[in-house]
ZASE-535386 format. One record per residue (C-alpha): x, y, z; residue number from 1. Coordinates in Angstrom, 2 decimals, decimal comma. Layout:
# residues N
<atom <X Y Z> NUM>;
...
***
This chain:
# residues 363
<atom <-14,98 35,13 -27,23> 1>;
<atom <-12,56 33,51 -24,98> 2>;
<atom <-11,81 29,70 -25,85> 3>;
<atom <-13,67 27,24 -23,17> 4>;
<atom <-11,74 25,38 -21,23> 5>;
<atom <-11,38 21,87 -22,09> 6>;
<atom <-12,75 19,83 -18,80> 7>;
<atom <-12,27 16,30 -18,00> 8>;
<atom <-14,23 13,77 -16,07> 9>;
<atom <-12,25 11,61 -13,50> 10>;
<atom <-14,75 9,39 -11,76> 11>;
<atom <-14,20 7,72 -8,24> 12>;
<atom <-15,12 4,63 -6,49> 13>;
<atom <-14,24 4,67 -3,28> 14>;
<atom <-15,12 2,66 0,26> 15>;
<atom <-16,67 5,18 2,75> 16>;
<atom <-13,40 5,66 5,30> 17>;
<atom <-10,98 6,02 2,23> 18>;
<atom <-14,08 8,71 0,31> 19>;
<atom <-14,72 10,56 4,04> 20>;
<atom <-10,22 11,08 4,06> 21>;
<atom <-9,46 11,49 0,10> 22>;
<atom <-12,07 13,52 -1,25> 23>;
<atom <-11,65 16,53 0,83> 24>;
<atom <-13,60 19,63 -0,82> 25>;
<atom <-9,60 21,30 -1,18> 26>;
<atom <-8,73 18,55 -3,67> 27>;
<atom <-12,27 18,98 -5,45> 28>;
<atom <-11,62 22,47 -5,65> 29>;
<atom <-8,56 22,68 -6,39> 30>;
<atom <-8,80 19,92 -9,61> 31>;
<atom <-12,32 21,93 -10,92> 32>;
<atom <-9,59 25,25 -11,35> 33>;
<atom <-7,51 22,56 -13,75> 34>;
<atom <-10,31 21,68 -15,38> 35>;
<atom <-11,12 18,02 -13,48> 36>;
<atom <-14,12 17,41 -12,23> 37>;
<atom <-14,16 14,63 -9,71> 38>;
<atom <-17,52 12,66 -9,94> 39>;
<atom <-18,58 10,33 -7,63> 40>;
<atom <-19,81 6,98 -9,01> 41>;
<atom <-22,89 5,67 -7,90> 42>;
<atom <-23,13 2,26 -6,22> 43>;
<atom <-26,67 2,18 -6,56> 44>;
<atom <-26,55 2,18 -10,08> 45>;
<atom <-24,70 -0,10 -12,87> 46>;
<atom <-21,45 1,26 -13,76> 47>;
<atom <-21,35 0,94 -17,28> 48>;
<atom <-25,17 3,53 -17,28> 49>;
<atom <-22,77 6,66 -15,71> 50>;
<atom <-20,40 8,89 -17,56> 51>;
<atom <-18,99 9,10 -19,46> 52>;
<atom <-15,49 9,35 -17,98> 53>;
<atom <-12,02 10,37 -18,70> 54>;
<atom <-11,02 8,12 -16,37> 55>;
<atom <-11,96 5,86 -13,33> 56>;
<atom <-10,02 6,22 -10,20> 57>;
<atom <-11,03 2,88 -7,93> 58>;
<atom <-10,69 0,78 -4,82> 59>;
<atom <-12,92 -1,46 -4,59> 60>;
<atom <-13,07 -4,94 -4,15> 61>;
<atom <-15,48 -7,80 -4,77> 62>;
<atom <-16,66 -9,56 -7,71> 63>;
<atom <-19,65 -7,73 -8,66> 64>;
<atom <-17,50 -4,48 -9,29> 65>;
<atom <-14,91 -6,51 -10,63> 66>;
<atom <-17,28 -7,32 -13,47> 67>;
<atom <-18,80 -4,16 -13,65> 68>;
<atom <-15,43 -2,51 -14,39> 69>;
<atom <-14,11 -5,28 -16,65> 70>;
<atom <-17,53 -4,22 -18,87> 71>;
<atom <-16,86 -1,06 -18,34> 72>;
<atom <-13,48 -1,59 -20,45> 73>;
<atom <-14,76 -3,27 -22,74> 74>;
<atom <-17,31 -0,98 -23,85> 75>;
<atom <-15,03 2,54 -23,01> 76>;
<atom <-11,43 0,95 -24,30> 77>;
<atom <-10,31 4,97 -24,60> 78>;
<atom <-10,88 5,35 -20,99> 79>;
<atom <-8,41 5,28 -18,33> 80>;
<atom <-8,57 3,05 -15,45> 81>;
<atom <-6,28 3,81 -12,25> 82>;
<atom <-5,08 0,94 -11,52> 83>;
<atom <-5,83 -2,30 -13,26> 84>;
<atom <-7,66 -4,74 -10,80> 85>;
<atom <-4,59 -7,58 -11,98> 86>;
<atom <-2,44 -5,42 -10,73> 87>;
<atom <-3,98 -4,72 -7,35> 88>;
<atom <-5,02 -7,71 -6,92> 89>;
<atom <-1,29 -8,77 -6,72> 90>;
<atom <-0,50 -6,71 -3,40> 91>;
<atom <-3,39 -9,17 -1,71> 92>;
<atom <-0,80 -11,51 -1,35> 93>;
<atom <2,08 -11,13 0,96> 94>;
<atom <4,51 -13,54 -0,84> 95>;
<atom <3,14 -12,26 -4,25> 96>;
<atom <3,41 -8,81 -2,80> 97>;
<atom <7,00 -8,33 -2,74> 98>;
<atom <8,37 -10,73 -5,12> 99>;
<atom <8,24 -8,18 -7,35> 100>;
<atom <11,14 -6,33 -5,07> 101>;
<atom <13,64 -9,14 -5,59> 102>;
<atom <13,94 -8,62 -9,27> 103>;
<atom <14,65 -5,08 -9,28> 104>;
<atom <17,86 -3,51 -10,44> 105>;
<atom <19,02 -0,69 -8,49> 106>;
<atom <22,08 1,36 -8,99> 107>;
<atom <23,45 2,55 -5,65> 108>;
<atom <26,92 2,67 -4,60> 109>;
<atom <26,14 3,17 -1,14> 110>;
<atom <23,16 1,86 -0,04> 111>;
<atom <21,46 -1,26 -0,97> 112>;
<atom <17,91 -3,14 -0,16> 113>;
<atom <16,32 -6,30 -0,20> 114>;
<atom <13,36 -7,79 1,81> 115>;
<atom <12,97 -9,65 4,75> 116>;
<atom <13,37 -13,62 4,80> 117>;
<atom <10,05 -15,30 4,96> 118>;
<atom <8,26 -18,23 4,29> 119>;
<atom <4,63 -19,38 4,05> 120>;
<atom <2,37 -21,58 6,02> 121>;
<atom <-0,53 -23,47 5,02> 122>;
<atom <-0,59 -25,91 7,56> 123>;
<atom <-0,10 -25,55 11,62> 124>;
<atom <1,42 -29,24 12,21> 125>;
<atom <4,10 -28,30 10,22> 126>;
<atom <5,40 -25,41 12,08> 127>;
<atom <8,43 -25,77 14,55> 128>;
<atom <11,54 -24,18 15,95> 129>;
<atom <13,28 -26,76 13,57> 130>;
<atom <10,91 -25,93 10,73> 131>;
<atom <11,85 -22,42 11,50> 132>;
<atom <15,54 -22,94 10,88> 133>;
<atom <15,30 -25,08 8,29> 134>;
<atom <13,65 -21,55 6,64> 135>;
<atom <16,53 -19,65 7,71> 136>;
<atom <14,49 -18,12 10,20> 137>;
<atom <15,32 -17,90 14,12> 138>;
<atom <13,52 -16,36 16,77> 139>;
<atom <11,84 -13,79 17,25> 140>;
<atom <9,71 -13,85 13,73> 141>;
<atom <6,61 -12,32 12,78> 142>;
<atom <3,04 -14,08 11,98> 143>;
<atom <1,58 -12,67 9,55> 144>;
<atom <-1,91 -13,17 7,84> 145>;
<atom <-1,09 -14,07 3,91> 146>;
<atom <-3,81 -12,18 2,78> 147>;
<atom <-3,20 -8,69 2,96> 148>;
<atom <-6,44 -7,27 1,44> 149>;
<atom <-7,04 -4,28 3,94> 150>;
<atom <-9,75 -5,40 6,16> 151>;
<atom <-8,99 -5,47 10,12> 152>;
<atom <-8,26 -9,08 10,49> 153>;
<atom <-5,09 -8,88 7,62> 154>;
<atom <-3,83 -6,39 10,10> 155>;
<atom <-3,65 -8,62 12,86> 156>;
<atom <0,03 -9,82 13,03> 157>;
<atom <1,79 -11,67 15,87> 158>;
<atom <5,45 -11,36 17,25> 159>;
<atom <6,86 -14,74 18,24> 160>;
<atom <9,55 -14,88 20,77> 161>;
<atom <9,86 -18,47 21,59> 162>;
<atom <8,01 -22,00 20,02> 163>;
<atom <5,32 -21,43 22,86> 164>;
<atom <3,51 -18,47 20,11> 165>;
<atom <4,02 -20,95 17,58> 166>;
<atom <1,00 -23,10 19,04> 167>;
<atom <-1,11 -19,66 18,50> 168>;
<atom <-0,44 -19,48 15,09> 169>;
<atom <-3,20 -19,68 12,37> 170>;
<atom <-2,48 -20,39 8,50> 171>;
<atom <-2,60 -19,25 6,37> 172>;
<atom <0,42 -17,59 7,36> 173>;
<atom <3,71 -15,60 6,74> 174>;
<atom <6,07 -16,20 8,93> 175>;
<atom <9,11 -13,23 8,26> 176>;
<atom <12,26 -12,35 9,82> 177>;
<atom <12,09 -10,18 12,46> 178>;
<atom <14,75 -7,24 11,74> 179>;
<atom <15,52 -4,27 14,44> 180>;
<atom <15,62 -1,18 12,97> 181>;
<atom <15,54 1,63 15,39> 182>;
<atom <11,74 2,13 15,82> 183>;
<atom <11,49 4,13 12,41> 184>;
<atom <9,55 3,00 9,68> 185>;
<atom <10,22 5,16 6,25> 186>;
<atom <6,78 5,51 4,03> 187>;
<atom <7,11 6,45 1,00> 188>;
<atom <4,42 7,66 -1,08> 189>;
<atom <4,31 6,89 -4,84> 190>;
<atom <2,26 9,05 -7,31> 191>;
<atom <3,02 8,79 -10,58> 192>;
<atom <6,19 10,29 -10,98> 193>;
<atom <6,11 11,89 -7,65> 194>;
<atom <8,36 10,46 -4,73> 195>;
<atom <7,72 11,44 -0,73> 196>;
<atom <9,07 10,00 2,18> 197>;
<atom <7,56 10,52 5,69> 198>;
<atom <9,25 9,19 8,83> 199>;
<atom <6,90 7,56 11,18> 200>;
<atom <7,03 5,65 14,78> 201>;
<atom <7,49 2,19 14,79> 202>;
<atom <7,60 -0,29 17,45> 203>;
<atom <11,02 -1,21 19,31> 204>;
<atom <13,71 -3,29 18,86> 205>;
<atom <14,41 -6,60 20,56> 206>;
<atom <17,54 -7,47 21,63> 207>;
<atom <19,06 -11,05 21,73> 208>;
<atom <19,87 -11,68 24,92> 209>;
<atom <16,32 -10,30 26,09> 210>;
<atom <13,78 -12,97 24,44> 211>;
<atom <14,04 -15,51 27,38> 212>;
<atom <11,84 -12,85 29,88> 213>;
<atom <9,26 -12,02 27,32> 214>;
<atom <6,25 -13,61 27,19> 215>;
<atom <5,49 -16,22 24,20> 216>;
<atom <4,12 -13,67 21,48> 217>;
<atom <3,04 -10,11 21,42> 218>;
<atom <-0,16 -9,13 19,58> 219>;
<atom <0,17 -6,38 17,12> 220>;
<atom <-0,85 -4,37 13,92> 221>;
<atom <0,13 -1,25 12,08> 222>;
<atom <1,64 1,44 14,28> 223>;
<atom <-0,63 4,04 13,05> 224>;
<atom <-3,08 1,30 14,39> 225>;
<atom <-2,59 1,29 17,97> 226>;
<atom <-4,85 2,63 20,47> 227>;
<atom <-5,01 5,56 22,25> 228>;
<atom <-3,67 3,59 25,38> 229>;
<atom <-0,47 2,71 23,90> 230>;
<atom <0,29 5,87 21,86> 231>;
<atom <0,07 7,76 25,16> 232>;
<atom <2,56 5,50 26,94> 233>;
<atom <5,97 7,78 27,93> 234>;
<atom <8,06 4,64 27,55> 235>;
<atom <6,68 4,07 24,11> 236>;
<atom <7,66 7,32 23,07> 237>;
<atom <11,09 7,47 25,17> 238>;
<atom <11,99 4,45 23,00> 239>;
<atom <11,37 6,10 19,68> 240>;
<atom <14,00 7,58 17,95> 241>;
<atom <12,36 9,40 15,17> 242>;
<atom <13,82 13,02 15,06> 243>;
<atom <17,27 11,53 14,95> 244>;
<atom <16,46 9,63 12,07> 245>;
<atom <17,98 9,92 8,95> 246>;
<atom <15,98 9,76 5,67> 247>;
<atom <17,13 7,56 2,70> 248>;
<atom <18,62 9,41 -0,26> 249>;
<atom <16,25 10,76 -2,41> 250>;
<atom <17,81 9,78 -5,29> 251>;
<atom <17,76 5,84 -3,97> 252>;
<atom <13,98 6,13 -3,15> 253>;
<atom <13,08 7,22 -6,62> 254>;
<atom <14,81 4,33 -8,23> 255>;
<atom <13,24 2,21 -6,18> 256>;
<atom <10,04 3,48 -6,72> 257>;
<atom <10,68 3,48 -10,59> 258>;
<atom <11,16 -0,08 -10,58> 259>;
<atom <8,23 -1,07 -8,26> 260>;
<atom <5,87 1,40 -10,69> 261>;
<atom <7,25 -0,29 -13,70> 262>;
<atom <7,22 -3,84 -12,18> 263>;
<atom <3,69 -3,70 -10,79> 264>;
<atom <1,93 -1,29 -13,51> 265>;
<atom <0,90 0,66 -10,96> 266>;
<atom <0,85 4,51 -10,30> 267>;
<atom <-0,82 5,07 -6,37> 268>;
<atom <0,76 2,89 -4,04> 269>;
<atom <3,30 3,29 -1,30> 270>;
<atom <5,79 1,16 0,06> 271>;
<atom <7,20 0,83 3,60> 272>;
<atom <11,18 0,64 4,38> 273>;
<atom <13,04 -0,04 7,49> 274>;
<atom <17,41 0,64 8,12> 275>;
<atom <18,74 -2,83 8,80> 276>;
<atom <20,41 -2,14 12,55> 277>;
<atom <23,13 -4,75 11,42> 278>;
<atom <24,27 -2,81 8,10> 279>;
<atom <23,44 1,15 8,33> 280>;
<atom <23,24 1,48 5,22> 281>;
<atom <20,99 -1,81 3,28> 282>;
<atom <17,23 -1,07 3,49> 283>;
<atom <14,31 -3,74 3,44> 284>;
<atom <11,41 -3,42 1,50> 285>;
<atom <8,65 -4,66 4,07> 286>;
<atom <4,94 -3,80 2,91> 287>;
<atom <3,47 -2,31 -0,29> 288>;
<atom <0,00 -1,20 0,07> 289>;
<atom <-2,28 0,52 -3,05> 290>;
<atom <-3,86 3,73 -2,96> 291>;
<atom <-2,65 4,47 0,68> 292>;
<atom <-3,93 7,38 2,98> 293>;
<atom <-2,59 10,18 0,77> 294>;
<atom <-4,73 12,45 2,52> 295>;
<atom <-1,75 12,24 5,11> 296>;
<atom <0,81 13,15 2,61> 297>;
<atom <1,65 16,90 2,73> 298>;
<atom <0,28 19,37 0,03> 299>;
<atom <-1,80 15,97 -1,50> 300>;
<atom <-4,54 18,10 -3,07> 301>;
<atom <-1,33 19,97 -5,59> 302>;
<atom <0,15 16,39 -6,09> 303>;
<atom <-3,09 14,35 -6,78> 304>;
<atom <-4,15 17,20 -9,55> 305>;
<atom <-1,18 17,33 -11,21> 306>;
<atom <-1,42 13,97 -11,15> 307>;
<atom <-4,82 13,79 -12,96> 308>;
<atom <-3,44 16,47 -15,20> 309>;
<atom <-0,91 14,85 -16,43> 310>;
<atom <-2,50 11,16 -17,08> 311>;
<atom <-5,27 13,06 -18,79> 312>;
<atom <-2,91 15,13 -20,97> 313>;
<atom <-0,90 12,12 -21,24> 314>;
<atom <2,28 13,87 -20,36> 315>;
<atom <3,19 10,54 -18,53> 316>;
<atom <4,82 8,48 -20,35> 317>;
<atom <4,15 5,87 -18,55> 318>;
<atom <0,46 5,78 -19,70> 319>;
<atom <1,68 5,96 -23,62> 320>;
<atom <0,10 2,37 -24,15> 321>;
<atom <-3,44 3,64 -22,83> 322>;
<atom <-5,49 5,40 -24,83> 323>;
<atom <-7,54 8,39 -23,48> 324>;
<atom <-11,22 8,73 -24,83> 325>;
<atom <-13,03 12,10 -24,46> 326>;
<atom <-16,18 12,81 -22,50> 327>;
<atom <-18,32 14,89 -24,44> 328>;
<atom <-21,06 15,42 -21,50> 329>;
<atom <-20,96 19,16 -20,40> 330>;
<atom <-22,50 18,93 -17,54> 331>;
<atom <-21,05 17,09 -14,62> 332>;
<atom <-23,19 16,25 -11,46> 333>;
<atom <-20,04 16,50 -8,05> 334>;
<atom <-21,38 14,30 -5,76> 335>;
<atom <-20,97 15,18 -1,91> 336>;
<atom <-18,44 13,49 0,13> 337>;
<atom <-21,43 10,75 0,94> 338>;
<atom <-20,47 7,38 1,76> 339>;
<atom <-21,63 4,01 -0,02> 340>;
<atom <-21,06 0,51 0,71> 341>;
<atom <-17,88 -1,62 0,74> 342>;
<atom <-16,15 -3,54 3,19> 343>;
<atom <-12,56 -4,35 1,24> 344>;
<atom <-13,48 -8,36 1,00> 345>;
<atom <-10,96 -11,10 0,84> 346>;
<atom <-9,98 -11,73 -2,79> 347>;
<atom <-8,82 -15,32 -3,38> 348>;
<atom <-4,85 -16,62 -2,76> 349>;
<atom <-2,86 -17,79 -5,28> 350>;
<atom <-0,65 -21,08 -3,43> 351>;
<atom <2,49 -19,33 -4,20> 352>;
<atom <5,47 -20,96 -2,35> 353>;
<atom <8,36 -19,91 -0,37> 354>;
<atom <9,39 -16,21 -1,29> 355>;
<atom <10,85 -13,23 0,00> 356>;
<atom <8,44 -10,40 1,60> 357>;
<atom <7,16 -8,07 3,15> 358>;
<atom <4,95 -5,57 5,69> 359>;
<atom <4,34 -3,30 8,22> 360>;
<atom <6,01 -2,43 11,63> 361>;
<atom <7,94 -5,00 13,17> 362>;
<atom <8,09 -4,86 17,49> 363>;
***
């Protein structure tokens, strides 16, 4: 009689949008051939009742499932949880976020990176076109919201041209260097050991000698944000410059995304880069998000399940100081692609001072 296939249990707890775009059936599929069976976890019911798991795959926020994981732990030390909430917890933060960046090492003759000046405001009074250079900072910056914990309103970013947007400026804030960089953003996906970079629109430059005819401040968010209106614009796209654009080595994006793996413990997350216009070749490390829209990424459903394979199997060596309990149930209930409740809350801000950071698309 042929041997049975060892199967593992890899549970999920996921907000409805990011559940409705992950768990496609092709990933289920394709992970139940490897043996990995994707089980929804129940909201309804307490976490530490269900299982057992080989591991928990999460994003979630809030202090009930905060707790309910932590216990979790505690009473499953052998299972594996993707990521730690400590560590996600750091990317909340937009100064936090990318301090992490500054202390990396990275061994490239050629290029180079770095992040974008920036400082943080707690306090409106405070902020001035004097304050602003006494920061380094000139005109135009961007206003961002310092917590960055994926809701709507920590999307909601502001480009200042002049000390006129200052007045509409509500801390906390970030207030970071605006840098041109030819209307492409670079995302690169992190999983595991797996490196992918997509090119994507981003909004335009801004040249000097044009900031006295625009208006005070221009409303924004994410690029792959903007409405229909805007996307269908011919001058948007005429300004866009994306085929011409050159991706980063490969090599250089896979060191950086060594050190951000190592330096943040964690294993989903991608990061966003923009080309300096003033040196062609320096990069700057703008935005680091956790467990992004993969779903986007091409051929996720392969990468994901080798993924899962590997952690399981532990043939990443990154996950040699977690242990790796076994789940001994045979029978595994696959929950439909069903959503549950979570709106990704605000998790508290640590008053970290000045620092160097940050996010998405610039104007």
């Amino acid at each position: 009689m042929a041997e049975r296939m060892r199967r593992f249990g890899v549970g999920y707890a996921l907000a409805p949008k990011k559940q409705a775009s992950f768990i496609q059936v092709s990933l289920v599929n394709l992970a139940k051939e490897r043996g990995i069976d994707l089980v929804k976890i129940d909201m309804d019911k307490p976490l530490i009742e269900q299982g057992p798991f080989d591991c928990v795959l999460h994003k979630l926020y809030g202090d009930d499932w905060k707790r309910q994981l932590k216990e979790y732990a505690l009473k499953y030390p052998r299972v594996l949880i993707i990521d730690s909430l400590e560590a996600i917890e750091r990317l909340h933060n937009r100064i936090s976020m990318l301090q992490v960046a500054t202390e990396l090492e990275i061994k490239c003759e050629t290029t180079s990176f770095g992040i974008p000046k920036q400082t943080v405001v707690y306090d409106a009074k405070i902020v001035s076109a004097s304050y602003l250079e006494s920061e380094g900072l000139k005109f135009p910056v961007i206003a961002k919201p310092l917590v960055a914990d994926g809701s709507a309103k920590s999307h909601k970013m502001l480009l200042v041209f002049n000390k006129d947007g200052l007045s509409k400026l509500k801390p906390p804030i970030v207030l970071q260097e605006f840098v041109n960089h030819g209307a492409v953003i670079f995302k690169v996906y992190v999983v595991g050991d797996y490196v992918k970079c997509v090119k994507r629109k981003s909004l335009p430059d801004v040249m000097e000698e044009n900031l006295g005819k625009l208006e005070s401040y221009l409303s924004f968010s994410q690029v792959s944000n903007l409405n229909t209106c805007e996307k269908n614009d011919d001058k948007y796209y005429k300004l866009m410059n994306l085929d011409d654009a050159e991706l980063p080595p490969l090599s250089f994006l896979k060191e950086i995304a060594r050190g951000l793996r190592r330096a943040t413990k964690l294993y989903l997350f991608n990061f966003d880069l923009i080309r300096d216009n003033r040196v062609g070749n320096k990069y700057l490390v703008i935005d680091i998000n956790y467990f992004p829209g993969y779903a986007k990424m091409p051929n996720y459903e392969s990468v994901m399940t080798d993924f899962f394979w590997d952690v399981l199997n532990k043939n990443d060596k990154g996950f040699e100081n977690l242990q790796k309990g076994s789940c001994e149930k045979e029978v595994r209930l696959l929950v439909g692609n069903k959503g549950y409740g979570e709106d990704e809350g605000t998790l508290p801000v640590s008053p970290l001072k000045r620092e160097e950071k940050e996010n998405t698309i610039q104007v």
